[in-house]
C-alpha positions in Angstrom: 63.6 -44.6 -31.5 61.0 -44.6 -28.2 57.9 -43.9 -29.3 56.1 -41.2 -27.2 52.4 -41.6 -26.4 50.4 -38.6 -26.9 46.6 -38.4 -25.3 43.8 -35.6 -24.2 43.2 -35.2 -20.9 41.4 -32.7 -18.6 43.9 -30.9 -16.0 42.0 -28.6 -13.7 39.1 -28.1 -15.8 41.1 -27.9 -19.0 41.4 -29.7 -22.1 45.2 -30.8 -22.4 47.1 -32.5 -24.7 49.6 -34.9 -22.8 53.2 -36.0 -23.7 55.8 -37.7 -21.6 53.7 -37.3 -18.6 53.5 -33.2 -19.1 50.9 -31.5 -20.8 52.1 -29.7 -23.8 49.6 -27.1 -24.9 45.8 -27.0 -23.4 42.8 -25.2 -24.5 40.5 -22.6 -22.5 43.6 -21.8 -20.4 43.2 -18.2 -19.3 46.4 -16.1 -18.8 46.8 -15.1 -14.9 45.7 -12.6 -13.5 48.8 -11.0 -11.6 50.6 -11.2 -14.7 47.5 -9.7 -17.5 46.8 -7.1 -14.6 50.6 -6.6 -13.9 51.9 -3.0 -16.5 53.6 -4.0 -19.2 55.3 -0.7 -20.0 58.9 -0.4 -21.4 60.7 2.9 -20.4 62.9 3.8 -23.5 65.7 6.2 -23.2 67.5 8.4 -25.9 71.0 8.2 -25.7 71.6 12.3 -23.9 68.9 11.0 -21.4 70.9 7.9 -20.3 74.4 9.5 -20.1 72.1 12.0 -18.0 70.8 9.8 -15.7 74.8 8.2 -15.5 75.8 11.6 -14.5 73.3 12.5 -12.1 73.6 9.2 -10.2 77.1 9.4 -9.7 77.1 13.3 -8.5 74.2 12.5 -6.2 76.0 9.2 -5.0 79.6 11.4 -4.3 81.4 9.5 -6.7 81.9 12.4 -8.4 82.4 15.3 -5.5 81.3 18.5 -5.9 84.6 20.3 -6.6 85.5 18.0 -9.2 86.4 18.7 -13.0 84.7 16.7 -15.6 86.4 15.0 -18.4 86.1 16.9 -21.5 83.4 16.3 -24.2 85.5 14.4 -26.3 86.4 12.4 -23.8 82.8 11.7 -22.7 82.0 11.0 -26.0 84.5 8.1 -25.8 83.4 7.0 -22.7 79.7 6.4 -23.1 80.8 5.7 -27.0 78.2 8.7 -28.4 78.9 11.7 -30.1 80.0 14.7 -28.7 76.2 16.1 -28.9 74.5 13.8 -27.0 77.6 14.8 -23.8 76.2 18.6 -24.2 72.7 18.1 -24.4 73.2 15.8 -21.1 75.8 17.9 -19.6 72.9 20.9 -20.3 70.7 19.5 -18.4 73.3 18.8 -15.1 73.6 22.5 -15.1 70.2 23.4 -15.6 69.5 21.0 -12.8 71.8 23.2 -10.5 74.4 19.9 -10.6 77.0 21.5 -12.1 78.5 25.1 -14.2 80.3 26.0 -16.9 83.7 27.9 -16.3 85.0 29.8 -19.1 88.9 28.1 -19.4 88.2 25.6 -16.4 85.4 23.3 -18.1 83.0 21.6 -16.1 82.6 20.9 -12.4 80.2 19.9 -10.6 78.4 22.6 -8.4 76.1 20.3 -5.9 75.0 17.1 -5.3 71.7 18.0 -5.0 69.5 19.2 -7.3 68.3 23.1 -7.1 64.5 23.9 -6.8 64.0 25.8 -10.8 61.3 28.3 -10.9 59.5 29.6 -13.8 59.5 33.0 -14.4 57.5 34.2 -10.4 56.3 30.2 -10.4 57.8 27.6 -8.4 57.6 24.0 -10.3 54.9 23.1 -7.4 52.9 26.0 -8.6 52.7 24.9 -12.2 52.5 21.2 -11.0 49.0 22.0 -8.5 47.4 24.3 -11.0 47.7 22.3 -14.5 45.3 19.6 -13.5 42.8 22.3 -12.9 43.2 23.4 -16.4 44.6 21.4 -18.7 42.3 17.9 -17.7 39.1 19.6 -18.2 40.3 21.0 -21.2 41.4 17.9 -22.9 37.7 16.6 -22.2 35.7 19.4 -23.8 38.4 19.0 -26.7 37.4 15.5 -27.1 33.4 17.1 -26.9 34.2 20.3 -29.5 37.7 19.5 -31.6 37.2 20.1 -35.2 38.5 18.1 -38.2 41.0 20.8 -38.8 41.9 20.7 -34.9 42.6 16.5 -34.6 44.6 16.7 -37.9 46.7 19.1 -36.3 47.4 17.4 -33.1 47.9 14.2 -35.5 50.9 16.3 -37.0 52.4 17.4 -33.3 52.5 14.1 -32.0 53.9 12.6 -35.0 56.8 15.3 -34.9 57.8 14.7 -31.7 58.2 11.0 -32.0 60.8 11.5 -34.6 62.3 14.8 -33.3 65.6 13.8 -32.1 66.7 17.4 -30.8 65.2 18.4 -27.1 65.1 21.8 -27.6 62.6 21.4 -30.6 60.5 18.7 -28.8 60.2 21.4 -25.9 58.6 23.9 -28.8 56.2 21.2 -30.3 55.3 20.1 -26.7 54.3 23.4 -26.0 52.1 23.3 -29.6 50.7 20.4 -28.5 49.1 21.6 -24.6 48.1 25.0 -26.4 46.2 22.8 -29.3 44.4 21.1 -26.9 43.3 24.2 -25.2 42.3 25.7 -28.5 40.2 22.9 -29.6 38.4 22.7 -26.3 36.8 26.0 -27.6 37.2 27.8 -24.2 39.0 30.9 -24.0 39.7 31.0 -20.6 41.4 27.5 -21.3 43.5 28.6 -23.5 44.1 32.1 -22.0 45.9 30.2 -19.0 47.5 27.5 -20.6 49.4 30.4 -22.4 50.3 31.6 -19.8 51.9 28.3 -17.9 53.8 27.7 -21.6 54.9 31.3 -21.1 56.3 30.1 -17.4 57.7 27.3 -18.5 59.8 28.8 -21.7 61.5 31.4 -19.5 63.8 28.0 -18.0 64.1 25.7 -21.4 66.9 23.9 -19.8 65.2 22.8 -16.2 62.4 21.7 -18.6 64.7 20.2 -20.7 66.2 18.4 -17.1 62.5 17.4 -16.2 61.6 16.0 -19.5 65.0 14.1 -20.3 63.6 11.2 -18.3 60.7 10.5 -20.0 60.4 12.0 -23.8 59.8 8.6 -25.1 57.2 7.8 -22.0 55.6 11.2 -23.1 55.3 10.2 -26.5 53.3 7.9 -25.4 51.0 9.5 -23.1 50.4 12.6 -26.2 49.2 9.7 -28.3 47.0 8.2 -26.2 45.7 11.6 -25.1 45.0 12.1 -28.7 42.9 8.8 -29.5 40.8 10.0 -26.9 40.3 12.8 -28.2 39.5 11.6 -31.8 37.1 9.2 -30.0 34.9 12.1 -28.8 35.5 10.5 -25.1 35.0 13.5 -22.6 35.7 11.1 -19.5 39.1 9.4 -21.1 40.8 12.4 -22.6 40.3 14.2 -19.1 41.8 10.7 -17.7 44.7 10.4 -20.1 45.5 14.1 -19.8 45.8 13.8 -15.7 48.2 10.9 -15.8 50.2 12.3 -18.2 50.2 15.6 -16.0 50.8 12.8 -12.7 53.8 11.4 -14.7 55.5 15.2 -15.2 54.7 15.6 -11.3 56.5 12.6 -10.7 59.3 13.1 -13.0 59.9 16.7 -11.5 59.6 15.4 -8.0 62.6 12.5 -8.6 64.8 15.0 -9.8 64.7 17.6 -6.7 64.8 14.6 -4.4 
């Protein structure tokens, strides 16, 4: 058998070890920047959310006309091989987007192939999507300045409950806990008077919210935690940051589904 030569050189201001004529591992190297700089952020989707997004793409594309009759459930279920609850928590958010209804004895067509424009209560979704940054960033930084033991203990809780709650309608209910416990421990009432009363908005259409959210629970996960550990670290400045993003993401979430 050949034997192969191995020696140190210096390749571009690196110490390399060389085999064959190729060097095999250096020291110092420095990863890239486009590729350090570049996000590295998975998008993971629940089962309901991608039989969801299946749906929606193929009403919006025409391949399934407005007119038509969907399949049943069970057969659904068969063809996206899930059970027949993950079909009606996505075929509950077609028709909360406007995309399709519900006859009683006919099943389920499909209504549009756009989206409809939901409303909250007398608030438009652009309403609630201007004014939260207003409120809610602010709020997450004087929480980070004023939340008590008590307070990050129970945030802790929420955001732990909504990575393992499987069912959207109770996510929805522990994703309002979670914007009203930020609120409460930023120790301002008039924080917490207003960011009532947007929960209140949004609760009065569970299933548009429901629509919005099906997108990105996982990616919202996420962004809770995150708002959290700033929180925890008493940074006024990154809690106000992580909370806008998060708010930017919903924005853009709500957008791409009217469009």
């Amino acid at each position: 058998m050949a034997t192969r030569f191995v020696r140190v050189a210096r390749i571009r201001g690196f110490r390399c070890r060389v085999s064959g004529g190729r060097a095999a591992y250096c020291w110092g190297m420095s990863l890239p920047d486009s590729w350090t700089g570049r996000s590295a952020a998975i998008q993971r989707h629940s089962a309901s959310e991608a039989v969801f997004q299946d749906l929606r793409t193929a009403i919006g594309s025409g391949e399934l006309p407005v007119g038509v009759k969907l399949p049943p459930e069970a057969a659904l279920a068969e063809r996206y091989g899930v059970s027949r609850s993950v079909v009606r928590e996505a075929l509950r958010s077609c028709q909360a987007l406007g995309l399709t209804e519900t006859r009683t004895g006919s099943g389920t067509v499909v209504k549009s192939a756009r989206p409809a424009t939901p409303r909250y209560g007398t608030f438009s979704t652009r309403d609630l999507v201007e004014a939260r940054p207003y409120v809610e960033v602010p709020a997450a930084g004087w929480a980070a300045r004023r939340r008590t033991a008590e307070q990050l203990e129970n945030l802790q809780r929420i955001v732990d409950a909504m990575a393992g709650e499987p069912d959207a309608t109770r996510w929805l209910r522990l994703d309002a806990e979670f914007h009203l416990a930020i609120a409460e421990a930023s120790g301002n009432e008039v924080f917490v008077s207003v960011v009532g009363a947007i929960r209140a908005a949004l609760a009065k259409q569970p299933l548009q919210r429901t629509a919005v959210l099906a997108a990105r629970r996982a990616a919202a996960d996420g962004e809770h935690r995150r708002i959290v550990e700033a929180i925890v670290a008493g940074d006024f400045a990154h809690a106000g940051d992580r909370m806008r993003q998060h708010l930017d993401r919903v924005a853009e979430s709500a957008d791409a589904l009217r469009a």
